[in-house]
C-alpha positions as CSV (number, residue, x, y, z in Angstrom):
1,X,-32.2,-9.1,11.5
2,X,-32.1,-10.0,15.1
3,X,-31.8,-14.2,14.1
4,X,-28.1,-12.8,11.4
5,X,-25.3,-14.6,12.6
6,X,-21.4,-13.8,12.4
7,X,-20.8,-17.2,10.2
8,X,-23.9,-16.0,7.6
9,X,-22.1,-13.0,7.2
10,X,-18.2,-14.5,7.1
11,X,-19.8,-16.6,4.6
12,X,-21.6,-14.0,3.1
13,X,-18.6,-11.7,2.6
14,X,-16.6,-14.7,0.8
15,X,-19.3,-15.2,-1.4
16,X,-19.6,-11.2,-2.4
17,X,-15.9,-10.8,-2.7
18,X,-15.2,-14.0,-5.2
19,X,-18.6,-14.0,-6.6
20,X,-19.2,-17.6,-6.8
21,X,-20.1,-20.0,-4.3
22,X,-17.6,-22.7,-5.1
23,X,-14.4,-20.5,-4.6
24,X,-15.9,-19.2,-1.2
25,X,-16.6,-22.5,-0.2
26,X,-13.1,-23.7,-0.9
27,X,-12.1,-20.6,0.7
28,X,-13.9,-21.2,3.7
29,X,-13.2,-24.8,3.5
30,X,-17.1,-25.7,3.4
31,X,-19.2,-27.6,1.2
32,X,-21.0,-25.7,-1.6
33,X,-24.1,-26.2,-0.5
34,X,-23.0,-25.5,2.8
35,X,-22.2,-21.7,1.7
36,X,-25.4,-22.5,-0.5
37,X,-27.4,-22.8,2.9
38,X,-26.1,-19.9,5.1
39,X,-26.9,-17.1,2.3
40,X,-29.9,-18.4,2.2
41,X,-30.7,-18.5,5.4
42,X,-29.0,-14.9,5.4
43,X,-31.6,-13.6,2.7
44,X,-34.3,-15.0,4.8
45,X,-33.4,-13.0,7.7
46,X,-32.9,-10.2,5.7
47,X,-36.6,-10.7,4.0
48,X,-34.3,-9.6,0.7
49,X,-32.4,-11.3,-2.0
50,X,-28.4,-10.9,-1.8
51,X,-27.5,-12.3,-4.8
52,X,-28.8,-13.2,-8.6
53,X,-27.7,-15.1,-11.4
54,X,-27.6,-14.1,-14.9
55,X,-26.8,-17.0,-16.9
56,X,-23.3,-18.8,-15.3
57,X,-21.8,-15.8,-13.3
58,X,-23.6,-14.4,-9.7
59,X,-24.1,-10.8,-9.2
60,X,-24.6,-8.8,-5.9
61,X,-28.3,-6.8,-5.6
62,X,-28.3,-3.6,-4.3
63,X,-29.4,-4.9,-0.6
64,X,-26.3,-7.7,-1.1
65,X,-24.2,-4.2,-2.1
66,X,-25.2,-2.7,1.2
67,X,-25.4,-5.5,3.4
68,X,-21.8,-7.1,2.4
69,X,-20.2,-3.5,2.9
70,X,-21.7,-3.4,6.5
71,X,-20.7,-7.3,7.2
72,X,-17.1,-5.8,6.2
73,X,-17.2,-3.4,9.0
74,X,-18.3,-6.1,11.1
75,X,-15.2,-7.9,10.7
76,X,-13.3,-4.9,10.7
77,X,-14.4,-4.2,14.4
78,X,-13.8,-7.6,16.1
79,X,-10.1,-7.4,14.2
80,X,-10.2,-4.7,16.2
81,X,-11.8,-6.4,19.3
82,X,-9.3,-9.0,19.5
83,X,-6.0,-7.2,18.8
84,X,-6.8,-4.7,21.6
85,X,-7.7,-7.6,23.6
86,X,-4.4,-9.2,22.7
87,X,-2.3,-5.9,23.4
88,X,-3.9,-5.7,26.7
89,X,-2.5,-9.5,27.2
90,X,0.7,-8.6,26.2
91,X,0.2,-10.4,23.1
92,X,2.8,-9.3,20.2
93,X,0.7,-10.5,17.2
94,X,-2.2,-10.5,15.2
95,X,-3.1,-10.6,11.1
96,X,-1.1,-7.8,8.9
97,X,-3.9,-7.6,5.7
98,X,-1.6,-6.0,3.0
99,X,-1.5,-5.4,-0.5
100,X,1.7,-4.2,-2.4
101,X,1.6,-3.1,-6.5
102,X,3.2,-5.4,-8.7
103,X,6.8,-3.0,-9.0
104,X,6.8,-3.8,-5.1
105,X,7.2,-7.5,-5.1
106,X,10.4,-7.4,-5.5
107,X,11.1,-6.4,-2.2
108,X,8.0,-6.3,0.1
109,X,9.2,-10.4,1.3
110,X,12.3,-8.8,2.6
111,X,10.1,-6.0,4.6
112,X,8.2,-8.3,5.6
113,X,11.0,-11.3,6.9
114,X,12.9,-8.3,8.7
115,X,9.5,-7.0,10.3
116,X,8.3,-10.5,11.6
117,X,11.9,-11.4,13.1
118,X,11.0,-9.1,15.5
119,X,7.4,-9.6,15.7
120,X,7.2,-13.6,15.5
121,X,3.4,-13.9,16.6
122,X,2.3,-11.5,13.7
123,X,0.1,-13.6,10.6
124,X,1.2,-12.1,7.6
125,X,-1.7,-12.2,4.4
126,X,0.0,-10.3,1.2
127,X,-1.5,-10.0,-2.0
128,X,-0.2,-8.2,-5.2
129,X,-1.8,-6.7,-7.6
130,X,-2.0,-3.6,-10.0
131,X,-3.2,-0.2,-9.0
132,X,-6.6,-0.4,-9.8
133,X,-7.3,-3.2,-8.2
134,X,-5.7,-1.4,-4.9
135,X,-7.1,1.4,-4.8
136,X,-10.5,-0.7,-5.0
137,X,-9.3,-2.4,-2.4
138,X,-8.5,-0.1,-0.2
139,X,-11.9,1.6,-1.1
140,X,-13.5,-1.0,-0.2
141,X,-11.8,-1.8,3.0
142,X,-10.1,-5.0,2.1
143,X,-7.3,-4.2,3.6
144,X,-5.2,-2.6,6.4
145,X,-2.3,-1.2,4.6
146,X,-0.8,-0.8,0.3
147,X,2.2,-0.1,-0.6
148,X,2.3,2.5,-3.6
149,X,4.0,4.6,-5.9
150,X,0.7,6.9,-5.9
151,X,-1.5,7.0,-3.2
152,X,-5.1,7.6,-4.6
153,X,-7.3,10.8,-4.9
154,X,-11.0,9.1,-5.5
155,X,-11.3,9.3,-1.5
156,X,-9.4,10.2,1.7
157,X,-6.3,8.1,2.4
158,X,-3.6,8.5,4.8
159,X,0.0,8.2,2.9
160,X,3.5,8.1,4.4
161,X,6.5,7.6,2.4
162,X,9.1,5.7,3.2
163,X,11.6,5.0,0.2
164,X,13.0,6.9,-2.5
165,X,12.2,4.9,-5.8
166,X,14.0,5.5,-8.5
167,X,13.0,4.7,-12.1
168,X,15.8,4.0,-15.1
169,X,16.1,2.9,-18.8
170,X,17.4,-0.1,-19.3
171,X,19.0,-2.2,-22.8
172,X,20.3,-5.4,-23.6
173,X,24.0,-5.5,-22.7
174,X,25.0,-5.0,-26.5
175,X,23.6,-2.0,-27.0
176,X,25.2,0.5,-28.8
177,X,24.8,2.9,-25.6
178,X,25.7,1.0,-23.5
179,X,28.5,1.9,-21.9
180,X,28.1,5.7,-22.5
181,X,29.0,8.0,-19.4
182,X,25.8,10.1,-20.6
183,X,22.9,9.7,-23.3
184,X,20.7,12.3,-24.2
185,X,16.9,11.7,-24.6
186,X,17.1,12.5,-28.1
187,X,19.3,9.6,-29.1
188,X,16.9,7.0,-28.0
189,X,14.0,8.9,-30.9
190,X,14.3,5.7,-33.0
191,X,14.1,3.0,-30.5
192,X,10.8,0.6,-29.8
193,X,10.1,1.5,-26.2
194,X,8.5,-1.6,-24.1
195,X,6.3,0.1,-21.6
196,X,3.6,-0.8,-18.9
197,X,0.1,-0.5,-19.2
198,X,-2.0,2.6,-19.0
199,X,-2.8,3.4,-14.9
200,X,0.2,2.6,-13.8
201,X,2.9,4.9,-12.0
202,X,5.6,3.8,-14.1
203,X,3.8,5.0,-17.1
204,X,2.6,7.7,-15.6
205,X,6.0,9.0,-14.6
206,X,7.8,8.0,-18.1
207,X,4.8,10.0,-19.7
208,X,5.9,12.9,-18.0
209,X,9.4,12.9,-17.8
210,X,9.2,12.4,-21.6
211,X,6.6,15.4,-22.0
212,X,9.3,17.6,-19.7
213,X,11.9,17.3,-23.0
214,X,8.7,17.2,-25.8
215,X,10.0,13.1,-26.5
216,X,7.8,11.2,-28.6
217,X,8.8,7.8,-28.6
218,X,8.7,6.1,-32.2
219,X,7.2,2.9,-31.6
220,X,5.6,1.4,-28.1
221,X,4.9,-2.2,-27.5
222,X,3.0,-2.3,-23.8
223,X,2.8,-5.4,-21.7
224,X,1.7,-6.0,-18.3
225,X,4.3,-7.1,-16.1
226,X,7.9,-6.4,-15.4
227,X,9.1,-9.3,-16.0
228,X,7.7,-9.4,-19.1
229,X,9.2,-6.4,-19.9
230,X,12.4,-7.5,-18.6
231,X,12.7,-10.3,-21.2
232,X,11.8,-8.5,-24.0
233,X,14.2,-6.1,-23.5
234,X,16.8,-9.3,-23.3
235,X,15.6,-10.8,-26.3
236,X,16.4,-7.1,-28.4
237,X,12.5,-5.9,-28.8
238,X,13.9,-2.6,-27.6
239,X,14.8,-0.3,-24.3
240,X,12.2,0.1,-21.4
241,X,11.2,2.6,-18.3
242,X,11.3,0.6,-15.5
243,X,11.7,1.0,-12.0
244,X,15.1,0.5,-10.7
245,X,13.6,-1.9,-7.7
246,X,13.4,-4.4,-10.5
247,X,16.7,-4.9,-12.5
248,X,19.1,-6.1,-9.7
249,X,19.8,-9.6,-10.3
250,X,19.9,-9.0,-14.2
251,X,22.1,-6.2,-13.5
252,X,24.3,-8.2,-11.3
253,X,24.2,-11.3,-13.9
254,X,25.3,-8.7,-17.2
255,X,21.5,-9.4,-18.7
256,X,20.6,-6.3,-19.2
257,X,22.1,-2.9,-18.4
258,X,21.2,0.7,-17.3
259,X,21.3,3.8,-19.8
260,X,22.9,7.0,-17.8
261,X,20.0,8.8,-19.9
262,X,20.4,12.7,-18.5
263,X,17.8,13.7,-16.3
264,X,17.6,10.0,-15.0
265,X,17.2,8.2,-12.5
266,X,13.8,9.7,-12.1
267,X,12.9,10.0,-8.6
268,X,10.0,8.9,-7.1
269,X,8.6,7.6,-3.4
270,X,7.1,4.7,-2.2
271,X,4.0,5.4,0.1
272,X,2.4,3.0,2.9
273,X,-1.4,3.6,2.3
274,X,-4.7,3.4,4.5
275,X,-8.0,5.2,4.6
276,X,-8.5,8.1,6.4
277,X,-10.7,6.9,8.8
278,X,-9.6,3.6,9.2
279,X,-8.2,2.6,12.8
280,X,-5.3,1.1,12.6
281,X,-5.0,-2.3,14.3
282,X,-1.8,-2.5,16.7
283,X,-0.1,-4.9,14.4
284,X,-0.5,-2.3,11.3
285,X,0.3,0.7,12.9
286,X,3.9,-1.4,14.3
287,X,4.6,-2.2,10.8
288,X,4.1,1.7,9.3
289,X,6.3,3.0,12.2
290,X,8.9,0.3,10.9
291,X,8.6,1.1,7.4
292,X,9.2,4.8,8.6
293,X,12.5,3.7,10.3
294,X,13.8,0.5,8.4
295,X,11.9,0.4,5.2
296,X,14.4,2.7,2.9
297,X,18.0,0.8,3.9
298,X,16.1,-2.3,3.4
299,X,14.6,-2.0,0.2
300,X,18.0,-0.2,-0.9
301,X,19.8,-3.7,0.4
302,X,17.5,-5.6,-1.7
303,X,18.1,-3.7,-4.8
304,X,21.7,-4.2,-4.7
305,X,21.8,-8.0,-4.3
306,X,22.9,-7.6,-0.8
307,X,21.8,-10.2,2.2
308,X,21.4,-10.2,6.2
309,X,20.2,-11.5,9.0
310,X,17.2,-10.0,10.2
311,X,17.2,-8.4,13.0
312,X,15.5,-10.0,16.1
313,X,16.3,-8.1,18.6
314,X,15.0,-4.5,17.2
315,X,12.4,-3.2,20.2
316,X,8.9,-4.2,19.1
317,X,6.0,-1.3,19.1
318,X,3.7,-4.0,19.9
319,X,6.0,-4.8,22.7
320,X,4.0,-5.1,26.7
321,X,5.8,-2.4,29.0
322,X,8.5,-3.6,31.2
């Protein structure tokens, strides 16, 4: 493999992580038979073949398997190479590669506005998803740092929390509860409960807080989204388990309102995530100190509708010494 170049293997790892040749090469800004070219070239080093079609869609071999995870590492180090190269320059920057779950949407641009007012040279890539596409991720050493509700167990992660997140029942604003000081469990046994799919940490927790009071809802309609959700429970399908990061502006607006159901608000955490072993760049370990420090009055600002400026002039961990 001594004639393998960097590019063959950029272009390589595009290719493996869409599965198809045209979205790499728009990726990559490259003609397709330009990306066409350089795994070919690549298999012909390698003296194997990477890839194979079965009728429309491409599939990884077992040597593409291996090969793209160790072209992954390869990019891995030189991220590696250049922000300690940058650090030693005094340079306050580099890419922050981060995924969030879909419940943390809702504020991870605020964390992330606040974090680069201090850190202006920083490249922010964010990408949201559900769980189980994170937790792949993260296997699979996509990327640097997820946000969480429940940091995975299939291998050895590193998880901080940061936040308390809490998790509510919510109604339409005509419902006949709401505006009780307190509703028991027991009086929601013959609503239609909208809940999120099976996997998720919302569910998860609403399965076990109703297991804790032997609550079996009557009817469950499941959709994938919290916004979804969020409407249906506006339009009267029924109440819904959601997490209280969600509901402020429909909260604020009278569109929907919170049931004081005892026992509630459930109490969760949000957790920063990385692999075990992973070493984390300059740029990502600056941002998990500042979720340590910042991250719960922030997220609790956006939740209640509130605004501010970031803050520039916070000290920087990526900061040259005086």
């Amino acid at each position: 493999m001594k004639n393998v170049t960097l590019r063959q293997l950029k272009v390589f790892e595009a290719v493996a992580r869409h599965l198809s040749f045209s979205r790499a090469a728009e990726e990559l800004h490259l003609t397709q038979p330009a990306v066409s070219m350089q795994v070919r070239q690549l298999e012909e080093s390698v003296g194997l073949p990477l890839t194979e079609q079965v009728g429309k869609r491409i599939f990884l071999t077992s040597a593409g398997t291996e090969l793209v995870r160790h072209a992954r590492l390869i990019q891995q180090q030189l991220r590696e190479a250049e922000a300690t190269m940058g650090a030693l320059r005094g340079v306050g920057g580099g890419l922050l590669n981060i995924a969030v779950v879909s419940t943390a949407k809702y504020f991870a641009p605020r964390l992330l506005a606040t974090f680069r007012a201090s850190h202006p040279g920083v490249e922010v890539r964010l990408a949201v998803h559900n769980r189980e596409d994170i937790v792949h991720q993260l296997q699979e050493n996509l990327i640097d740092l997820a946000i969480m509700g429940r940091p995975p167990q299939e291998f050895p992660t590193e998880a901080h929390q940061f936040a308390e997140h809490p998790l509510v029942f919510i109604a339409p604003p005509d419902h006949p509860l709401a505006g009780e000081r307190t509703v028991e469990l027991a009086e929601l046994s013959d609503e239609s409960f909208i809940i999120r799919e099976g996997g998720s940490g919302t569910r998860t927790a609403m399965e076990g807080f109703f297991a804790e009071s032997a609550f079996i809802p009557k009817a469950t309609l499941e959709m994938a989204s919290n916004e979804t959700i969020k409407q249906a429970v506006m339009a009267g399908m029924g109440v819904a388990f959601i997490s209280g990061h969600t509901i402020g502006l429909e909260t604020a607006t009278g569109r929907l309102v919170r049931l004081p159901v005892r026992g509630t608000p459930v109490l969760r955490w949000w957790f920063v995530v990385h692999r075990a072993e992973k070493r984390l760049l300059p740029v990502a370990e600056a941002f998990r100190v500042f979720l340590a420090e910042r991250g719960a009055e922030i997220i609790a600002e956006a939740a209640n509708g509130k605004t501010r400026a970031p803050q520039g002039s916070m000290q920087s961990p990526l900061a040259p010494p005086a």
